[in-house]
C-alpha positions in Angstrom: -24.6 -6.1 43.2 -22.1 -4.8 45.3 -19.6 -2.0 44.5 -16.9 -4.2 45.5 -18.2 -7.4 43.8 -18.6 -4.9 40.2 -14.9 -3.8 40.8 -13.4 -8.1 41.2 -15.3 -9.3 38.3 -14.3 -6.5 36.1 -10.6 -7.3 37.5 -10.8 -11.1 36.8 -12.5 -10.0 32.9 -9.6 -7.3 32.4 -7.3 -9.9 30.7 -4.5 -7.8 29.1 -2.6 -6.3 32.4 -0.3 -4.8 29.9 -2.4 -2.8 28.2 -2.2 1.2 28.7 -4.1 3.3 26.7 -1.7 6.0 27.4 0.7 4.1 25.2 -1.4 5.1 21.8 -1.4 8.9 22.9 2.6 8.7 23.2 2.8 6.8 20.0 0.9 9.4 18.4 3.1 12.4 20.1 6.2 10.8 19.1 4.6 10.6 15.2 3.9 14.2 15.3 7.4 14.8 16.6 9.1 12.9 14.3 7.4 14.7 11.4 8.3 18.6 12.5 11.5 17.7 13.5 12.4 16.4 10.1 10.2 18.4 7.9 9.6 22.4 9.7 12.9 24.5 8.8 12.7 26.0 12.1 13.0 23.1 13.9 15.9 23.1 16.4 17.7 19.6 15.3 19.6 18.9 18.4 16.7 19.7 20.9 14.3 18.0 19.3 16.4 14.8 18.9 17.1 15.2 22.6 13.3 15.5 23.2 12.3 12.5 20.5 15.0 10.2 22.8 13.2 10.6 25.8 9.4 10.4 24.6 11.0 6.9 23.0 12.1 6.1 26.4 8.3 6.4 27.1 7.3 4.4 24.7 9.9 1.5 25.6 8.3 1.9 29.1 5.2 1.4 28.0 5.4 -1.0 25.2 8.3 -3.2 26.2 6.7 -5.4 29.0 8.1 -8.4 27.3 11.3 -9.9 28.6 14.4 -10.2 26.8 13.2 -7.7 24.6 16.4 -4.8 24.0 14.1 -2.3 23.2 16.3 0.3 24.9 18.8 -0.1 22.0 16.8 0.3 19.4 16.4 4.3 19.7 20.3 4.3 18.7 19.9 2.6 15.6 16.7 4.0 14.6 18.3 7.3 15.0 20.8 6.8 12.5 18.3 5.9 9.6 16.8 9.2 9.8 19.1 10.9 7.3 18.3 8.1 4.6 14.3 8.5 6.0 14.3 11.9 5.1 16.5 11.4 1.6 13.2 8.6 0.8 10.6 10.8 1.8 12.3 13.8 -0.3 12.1 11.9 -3.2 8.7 11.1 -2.6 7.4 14.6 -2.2 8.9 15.9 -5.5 7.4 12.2 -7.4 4.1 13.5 -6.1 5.0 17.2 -7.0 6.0 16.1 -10.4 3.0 13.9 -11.3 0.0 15.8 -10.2 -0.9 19.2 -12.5 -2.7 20.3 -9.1 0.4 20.9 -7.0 1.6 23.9 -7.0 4.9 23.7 -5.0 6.6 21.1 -3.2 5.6 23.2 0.3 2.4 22.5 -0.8 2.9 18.6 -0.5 4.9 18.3 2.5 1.7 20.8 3.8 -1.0 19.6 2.4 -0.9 16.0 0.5 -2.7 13.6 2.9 -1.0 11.0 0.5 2.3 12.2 1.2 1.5 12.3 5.5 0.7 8.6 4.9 3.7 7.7 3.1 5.4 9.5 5.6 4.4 8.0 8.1 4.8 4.6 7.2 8.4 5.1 6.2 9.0 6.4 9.7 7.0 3.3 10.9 8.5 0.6 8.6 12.3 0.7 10.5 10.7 0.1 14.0 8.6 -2.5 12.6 11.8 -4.6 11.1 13.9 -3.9 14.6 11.1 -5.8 16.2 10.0 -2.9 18.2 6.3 -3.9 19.5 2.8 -2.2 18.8 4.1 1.4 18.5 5.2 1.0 14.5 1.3 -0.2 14.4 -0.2 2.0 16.5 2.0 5.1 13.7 0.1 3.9 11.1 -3.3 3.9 12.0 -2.5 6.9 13.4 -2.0 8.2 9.8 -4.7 5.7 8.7 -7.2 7.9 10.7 -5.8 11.4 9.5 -5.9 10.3 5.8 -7.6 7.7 5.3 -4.8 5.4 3.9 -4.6 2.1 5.6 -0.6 0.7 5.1 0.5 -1.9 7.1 4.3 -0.9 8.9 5.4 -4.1 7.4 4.8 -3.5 3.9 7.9 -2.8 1.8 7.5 0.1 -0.5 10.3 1.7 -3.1 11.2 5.0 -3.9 9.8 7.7 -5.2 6.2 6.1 -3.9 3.3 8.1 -5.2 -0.1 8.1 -3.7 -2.8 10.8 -5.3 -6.0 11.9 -3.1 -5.1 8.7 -0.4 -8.6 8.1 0.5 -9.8 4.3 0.4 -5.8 3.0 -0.3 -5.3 -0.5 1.6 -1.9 -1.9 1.3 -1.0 -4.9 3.7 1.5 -6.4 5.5 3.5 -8.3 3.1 2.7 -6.2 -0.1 6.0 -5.2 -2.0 5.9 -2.3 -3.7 8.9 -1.2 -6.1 10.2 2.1 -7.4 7.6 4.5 -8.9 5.0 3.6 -8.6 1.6 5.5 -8.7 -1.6 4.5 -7.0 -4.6 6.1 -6.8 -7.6 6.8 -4.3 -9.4 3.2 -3.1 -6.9 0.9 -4.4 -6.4 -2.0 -2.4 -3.1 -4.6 -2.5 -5.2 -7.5 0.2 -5.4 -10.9 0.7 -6.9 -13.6 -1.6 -7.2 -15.6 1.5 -7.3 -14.7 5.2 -6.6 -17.2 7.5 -4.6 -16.5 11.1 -2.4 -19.7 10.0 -1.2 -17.9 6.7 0.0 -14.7 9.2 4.0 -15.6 8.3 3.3 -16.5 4.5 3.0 -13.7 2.1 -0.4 -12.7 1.0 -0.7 -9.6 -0.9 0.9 -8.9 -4.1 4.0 -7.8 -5.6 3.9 -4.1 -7.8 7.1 -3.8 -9.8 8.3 -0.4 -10.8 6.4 2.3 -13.1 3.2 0.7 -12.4 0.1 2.9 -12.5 -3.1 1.8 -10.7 -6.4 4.0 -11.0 -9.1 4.1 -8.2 -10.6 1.4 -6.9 -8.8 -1.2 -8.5 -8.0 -4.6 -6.2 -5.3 -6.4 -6.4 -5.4 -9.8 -4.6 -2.6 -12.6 -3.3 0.9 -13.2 -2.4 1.5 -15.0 -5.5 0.2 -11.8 -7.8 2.5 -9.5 -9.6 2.0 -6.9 -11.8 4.6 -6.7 -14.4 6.7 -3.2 -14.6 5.5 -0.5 -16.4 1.7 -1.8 -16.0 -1.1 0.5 -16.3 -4.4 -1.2 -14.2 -7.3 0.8 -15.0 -10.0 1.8 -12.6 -12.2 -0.5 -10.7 -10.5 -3.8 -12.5 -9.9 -6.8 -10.4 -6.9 -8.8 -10.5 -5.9 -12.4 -8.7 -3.4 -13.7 -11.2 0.1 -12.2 -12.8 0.0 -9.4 -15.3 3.1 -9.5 -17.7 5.2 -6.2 -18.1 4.1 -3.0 -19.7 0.4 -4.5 -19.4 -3.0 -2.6 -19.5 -5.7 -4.3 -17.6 -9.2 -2.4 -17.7 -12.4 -2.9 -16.5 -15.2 -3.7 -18.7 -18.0 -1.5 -18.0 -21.2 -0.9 -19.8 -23.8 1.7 -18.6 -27.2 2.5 -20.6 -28.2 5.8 -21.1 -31.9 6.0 -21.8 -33.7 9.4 -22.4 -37.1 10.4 -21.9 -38.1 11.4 -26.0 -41.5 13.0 -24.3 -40.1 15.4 -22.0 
């Protein structure tokens, strides 16, 4: 086969004319960006918002091929939710500070938490992702998804003081609700009873009222689910139906120790 030939049927196979991969490397910039500018004490405010405007003018060049889409507005009002970002994501860090015996300082959080970098994320996400701004809200969280481990969904809706301990294994989908603190822990998933691509405008994943407590690797399934304030959901239980409030729900589990009398 002929250079030439190679080159048209990989042309007529390339279905997605709109799709630059350079678009996930800005994305990811603009995350990193985002983060020092509202988090390092040395960061020079006013040039960095300068320099955040025009890497979203990037990303609106990139990701905007649709028509009728006022994507160049939306850096203006994104810009003005920072302040209220940052107040969220304060409270955050000191929930975390306060409910772990390991942290030693709230620098150590902002620095270190990969629970807290997810959470951060996704609030910085979540805004861009209700102003209809396409893939790049996305394409922020599984950014963070890949650095920590901690898979949540730009459209999920999440409370204050949100606290997520060692990250690693946490799923929380699109339509999950998630009120004021609340503490999950590593491998907890808030999914889907069903998954269908119809059901992609109904909600599917459940609803976690405030003071809830759920240990590792606990699953919670369905849109119609909610676990009742002040709930504690021990580790590794499974839950598809309602739990009242101030609730505990464990899992049963039975292990046999048998000992070797000859040895």
């Amino acid at each position: 086969m002929e250079k030439k030939e190679i080159l048209t049927q990989i042309r007529v196979q390339k279905k997605l004319p709109n799709l630059k991969y350079g678009l996930k490397k800005e994305a990811e910039a603009f995350t990193d960006r985002l983060f020092h500018t509202l988090f390092d004490a040395e960061a020079d405010l006013e040039n960095e918002l300068d320099t955040l405007a025009t890497q979203f003018s990037t990303l609106v060049a990139l990701a905007c091929w649709e028509t009728g889409k006022s994507c160049h507005e939306t850096w203006d009002t994104y810009v003005k939710g920072l302040p209220q970002i940052l107040s969220k994501l304060n409270a955050d860090a000191a929930a975390i500070h306060a409910c772990d015996p390991a942290s030693l300082s709230l620098e150590e959080v902002y620095l270190a938490y990969p629970g807290f970098l997810a959470i951060a994320v996704y609030r910085l996400a979540h805004p861009l992702y209700l102003l209809g701004f396409p893939l790049v809200p996305r394409l922020m969280t599984e950014y963070a998804h890949r650095e920590t481990g901690v898979d949540i969904h730009p459209g999920a809706q999440i409370g204050e003081s949100f606290f997520i301990d060692h990250a690693t294994g946490v799923v929380i989908g699109q339509t999950a609700v998630i009120h004021n603190h609340v503490k999950i822990y590593q491998g907890v998933t808030l999914g889907a009873l069903y998954v269908d691509k119809d059901l992609g405008n109904t909600k599917r994943h459940p609803t976690i009222e405030s003071h809830v407590t759920i240990y590792a690797n606990a699953t919670i399934l369905g849109g119609d689910t909610v676990i009742g304030s002040h709930s504690t959901i021990g580790g590794n239980a499974w839950i598809t139906q309602s739990v009242p409030p101030h609730s505990k729900v464990y899992h049963n589990a039975q292990n046999s120790i048998k000992t070797n009398t000859h040895a």
